[in-house]
VOGU-3710 file (C-alpha; in Angstrom, 3 decimals, decimal comma):
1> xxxxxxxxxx> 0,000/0,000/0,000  2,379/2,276/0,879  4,599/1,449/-2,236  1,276/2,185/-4,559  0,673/5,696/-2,312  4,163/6,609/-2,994  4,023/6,230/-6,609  0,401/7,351/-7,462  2,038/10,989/-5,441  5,119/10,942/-7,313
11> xxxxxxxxxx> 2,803/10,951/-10,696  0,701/13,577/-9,589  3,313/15,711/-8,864  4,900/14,863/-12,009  1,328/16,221/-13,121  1,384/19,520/-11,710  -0,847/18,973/-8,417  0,329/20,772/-5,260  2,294/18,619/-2,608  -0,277/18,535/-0,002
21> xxxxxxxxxx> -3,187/17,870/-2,513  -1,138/15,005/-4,607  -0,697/13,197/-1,089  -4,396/13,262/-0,369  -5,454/12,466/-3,914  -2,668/9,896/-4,212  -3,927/8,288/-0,991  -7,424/7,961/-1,650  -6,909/5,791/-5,072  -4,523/3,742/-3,090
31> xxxxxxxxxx> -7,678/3,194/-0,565  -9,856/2,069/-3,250  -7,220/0,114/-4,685  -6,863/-1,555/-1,793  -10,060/-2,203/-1,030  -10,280/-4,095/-4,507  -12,517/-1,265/-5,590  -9,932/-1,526/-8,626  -12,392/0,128/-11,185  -12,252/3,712/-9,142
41> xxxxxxxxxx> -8,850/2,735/-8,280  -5,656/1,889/-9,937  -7,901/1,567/-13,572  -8,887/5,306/-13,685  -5,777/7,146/-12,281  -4,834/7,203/-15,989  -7,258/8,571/-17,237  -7,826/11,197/-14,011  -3,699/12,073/-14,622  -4,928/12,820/-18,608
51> xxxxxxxxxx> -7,919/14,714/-16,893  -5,480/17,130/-15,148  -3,201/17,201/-18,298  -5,473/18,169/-20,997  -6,708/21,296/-18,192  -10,416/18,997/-17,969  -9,115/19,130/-13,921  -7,555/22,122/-12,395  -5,698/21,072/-9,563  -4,742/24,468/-8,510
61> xxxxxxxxxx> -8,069/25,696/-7,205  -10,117/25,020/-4,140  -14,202/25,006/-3,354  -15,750/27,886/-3,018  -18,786/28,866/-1,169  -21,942/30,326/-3,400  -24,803/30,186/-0,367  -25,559/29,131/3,255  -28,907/29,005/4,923  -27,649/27,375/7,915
71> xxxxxxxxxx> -27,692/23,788/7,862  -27,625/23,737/4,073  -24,925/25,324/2,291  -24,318/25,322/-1,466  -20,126/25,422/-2,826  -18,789/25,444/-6,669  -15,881/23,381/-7,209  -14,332/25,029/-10,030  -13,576/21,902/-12,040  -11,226/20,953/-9,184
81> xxxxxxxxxx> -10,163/17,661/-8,077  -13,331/15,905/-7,774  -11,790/13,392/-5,006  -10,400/17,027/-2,950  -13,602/18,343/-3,495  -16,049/15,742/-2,694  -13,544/15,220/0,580  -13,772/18,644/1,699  -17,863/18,696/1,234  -18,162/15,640/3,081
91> xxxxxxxxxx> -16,010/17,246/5,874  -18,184/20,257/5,568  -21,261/18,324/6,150  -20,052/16,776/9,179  -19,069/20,368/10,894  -22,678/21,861/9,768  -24,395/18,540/11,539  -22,286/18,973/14,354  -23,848/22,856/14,896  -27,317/22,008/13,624
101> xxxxxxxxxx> -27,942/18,170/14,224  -27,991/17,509/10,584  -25,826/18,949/7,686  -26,169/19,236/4,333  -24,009/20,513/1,517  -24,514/20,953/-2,293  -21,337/21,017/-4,514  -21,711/22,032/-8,492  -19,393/22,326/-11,024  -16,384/19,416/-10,122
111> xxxxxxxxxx> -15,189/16,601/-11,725  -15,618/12,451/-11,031  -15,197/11,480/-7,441  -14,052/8,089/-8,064  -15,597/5,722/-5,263  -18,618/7,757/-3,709  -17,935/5,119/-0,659  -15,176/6,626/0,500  -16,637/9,941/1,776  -19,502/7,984/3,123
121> xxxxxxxxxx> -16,921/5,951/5,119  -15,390/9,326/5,711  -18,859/10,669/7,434  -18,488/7,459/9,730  -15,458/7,712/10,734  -16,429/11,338/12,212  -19,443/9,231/13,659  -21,959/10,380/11,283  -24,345/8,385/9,125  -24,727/9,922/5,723
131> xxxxxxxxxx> -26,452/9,826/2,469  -24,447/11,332/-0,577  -24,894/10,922/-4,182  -24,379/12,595/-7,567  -26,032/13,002/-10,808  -23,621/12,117/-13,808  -23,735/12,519/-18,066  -26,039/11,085/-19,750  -25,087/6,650/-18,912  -28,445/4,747/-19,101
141> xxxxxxxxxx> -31,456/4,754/-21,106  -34,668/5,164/-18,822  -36,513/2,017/-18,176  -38,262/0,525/-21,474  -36,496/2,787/-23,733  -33,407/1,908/-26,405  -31,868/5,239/-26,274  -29,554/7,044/-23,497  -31,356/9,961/-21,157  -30,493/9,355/-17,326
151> xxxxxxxxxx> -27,589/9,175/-15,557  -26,478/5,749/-13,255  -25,816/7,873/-10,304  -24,200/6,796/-7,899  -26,055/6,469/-4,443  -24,166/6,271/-0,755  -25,517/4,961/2,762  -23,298/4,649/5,423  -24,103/3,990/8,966  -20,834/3,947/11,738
161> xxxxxxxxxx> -20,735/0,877/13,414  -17,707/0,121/16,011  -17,366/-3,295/14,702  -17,048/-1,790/11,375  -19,193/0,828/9,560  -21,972/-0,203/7,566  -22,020/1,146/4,056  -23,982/1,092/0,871  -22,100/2,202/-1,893  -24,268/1,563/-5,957
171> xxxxxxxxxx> -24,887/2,937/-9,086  -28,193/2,527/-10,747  -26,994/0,696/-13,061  -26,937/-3,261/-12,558  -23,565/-2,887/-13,176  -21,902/0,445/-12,963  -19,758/1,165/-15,720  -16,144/0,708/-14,072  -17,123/-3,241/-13,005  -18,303/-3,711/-16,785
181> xxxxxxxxxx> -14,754/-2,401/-17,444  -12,975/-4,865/-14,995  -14,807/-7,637/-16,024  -14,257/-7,558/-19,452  -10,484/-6,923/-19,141  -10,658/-10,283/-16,840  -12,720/-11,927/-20,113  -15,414/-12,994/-17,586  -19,061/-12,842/-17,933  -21,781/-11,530/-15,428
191> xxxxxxxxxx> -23,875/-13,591/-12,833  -27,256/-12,259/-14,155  -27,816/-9,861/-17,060  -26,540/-6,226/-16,671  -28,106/-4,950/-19,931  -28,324/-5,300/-23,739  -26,556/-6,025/-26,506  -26,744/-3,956/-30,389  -29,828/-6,544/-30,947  -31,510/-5,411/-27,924
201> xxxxxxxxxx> -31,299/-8,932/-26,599  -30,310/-9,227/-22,585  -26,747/-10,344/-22,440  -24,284/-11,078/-19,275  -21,430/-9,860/-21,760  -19,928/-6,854/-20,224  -18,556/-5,939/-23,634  -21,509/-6,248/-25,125  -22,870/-3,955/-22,981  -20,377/-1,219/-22,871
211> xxxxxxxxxx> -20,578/-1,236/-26,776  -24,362/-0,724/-26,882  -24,264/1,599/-23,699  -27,411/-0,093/-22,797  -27,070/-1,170/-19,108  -30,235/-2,283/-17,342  -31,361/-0,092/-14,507  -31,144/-1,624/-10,773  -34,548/-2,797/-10,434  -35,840/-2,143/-13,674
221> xxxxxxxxxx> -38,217/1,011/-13,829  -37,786/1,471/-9,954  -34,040/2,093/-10,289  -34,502/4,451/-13,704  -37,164/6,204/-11,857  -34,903/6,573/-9,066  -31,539/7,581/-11,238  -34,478/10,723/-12,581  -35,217/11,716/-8,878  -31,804/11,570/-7,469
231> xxxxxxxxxx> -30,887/13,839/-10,649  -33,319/15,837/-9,818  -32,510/16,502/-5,705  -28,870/17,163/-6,395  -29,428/19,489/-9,233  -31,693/21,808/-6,951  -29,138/21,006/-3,477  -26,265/22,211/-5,920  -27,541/24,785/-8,308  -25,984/22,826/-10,525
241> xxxxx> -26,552/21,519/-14,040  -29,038/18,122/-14,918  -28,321/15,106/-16,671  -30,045/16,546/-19,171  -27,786/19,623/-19,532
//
């Protein structure tokens, strides 16, 4: 772990980021890494290094705040670090919950925050049980439809736990996309069907289903319809922008 920490910082400094903020970014895909989350892991640190290369991530700015009404404050993340970002909201959250009871904090405007877990984990280990979750691009076609309009967002519960913290951590997808990745780099094939193929036929080929980009909704209509309402939440907590825009 602490060989893979080491070298995912020495890359992101290579990159550009700060010192303090390649250390923190560095160790949070080393987390997920280790925790086999692989796909939010060691996979996408290429393509988050190519993220702050091409300028798609500025790693020289910081959240800032656009709106508080107490417990509920709003922040834009100027196309930050969407790990730093999500990481500092979360730890926002927590202070607000600690004045009011409950805290809540909308975040616009960052970039991917790899594995939505680890700020629910993050909430728990400050002894707080949180819900966070994000709307995304355009992933998934609604429920009964062929073509893409909702997002697979990805939905966090966490509850802290002495023994070890409790957490929920899915997309609405049956599969998000990352696993689809890992699973067809490992040439293996899913338990139960995760979408469709070109034909519209149900298929438990992963490749299949990232080349139709056609995965089935958890639950079928109750997870599309759920994907549309978490959209919906976080684009009015955030003052952000939709799936749709």
């Amino acid at each position: 772990f602490d060989d893979l920490k080491a070298e995912f910082t020495r890359v992101l400094l290579g990159a550009g980021l700060p010192q303090e903020k390649a250390e923190i970014t560095g160790s949070l895909f080393a987390e997920n890494t280790r925790d086999g989350v692989y796909s939010h892991g060691l996979n996408r640190f290429p393509g988050f290094v190519e993220g702050v290369k091409s300028g798609k991530v500025n790693p020289n700015v910081d959240p800032l705040l656009v709106s508080a009404y107490g417990a509920l404050e709003q922040w834009d993340g100027n196309r930050g670090i969407g790990l730093l970002n999500a990481e500092f909201a979360m730890g926002r959250a927590v202070e607000l919950a600690r004045e009011h009871a409950l805290g809540c904090v909308g975040l616009r405007n960052t970039n991917h925050w790899m594995r939505p877990g680890a700020f629910g984990l993050q909430a728990a280990d400050a002894g707080c049980i949180s819900i966070c979750w994000t709307n995304t691009t355009i992933l998934m076609p609604p429920w009964g439809a062929s073509d893409k309009r909702i997002g697979n967002n990805p939905m966090v519960v966490c509850v802290p736990r002495k023994e070890g913290h409790v957490l929920l951590d899915m997309a609405m997808s049956q599969y998000s996309n990352g696993k689809l990745e890992v699973l067809k780099r490992s040439g293996e094939k899913l338990s139960i069907p995760g979408g469709y193929d070109r034909d519209g036929n149900l298929t438990t080929d992963p490749a299949a289903i990232l080349e139709s980009r056609r995965p089935l909704p958890v639950g079928c209509w109750k997870g599309s319809g759920l994907a549309l309402m978490l959209d919906l939440m976080a684009t009015v907590v955030s003052g952000g922008d939709s799936t749709a825009t």
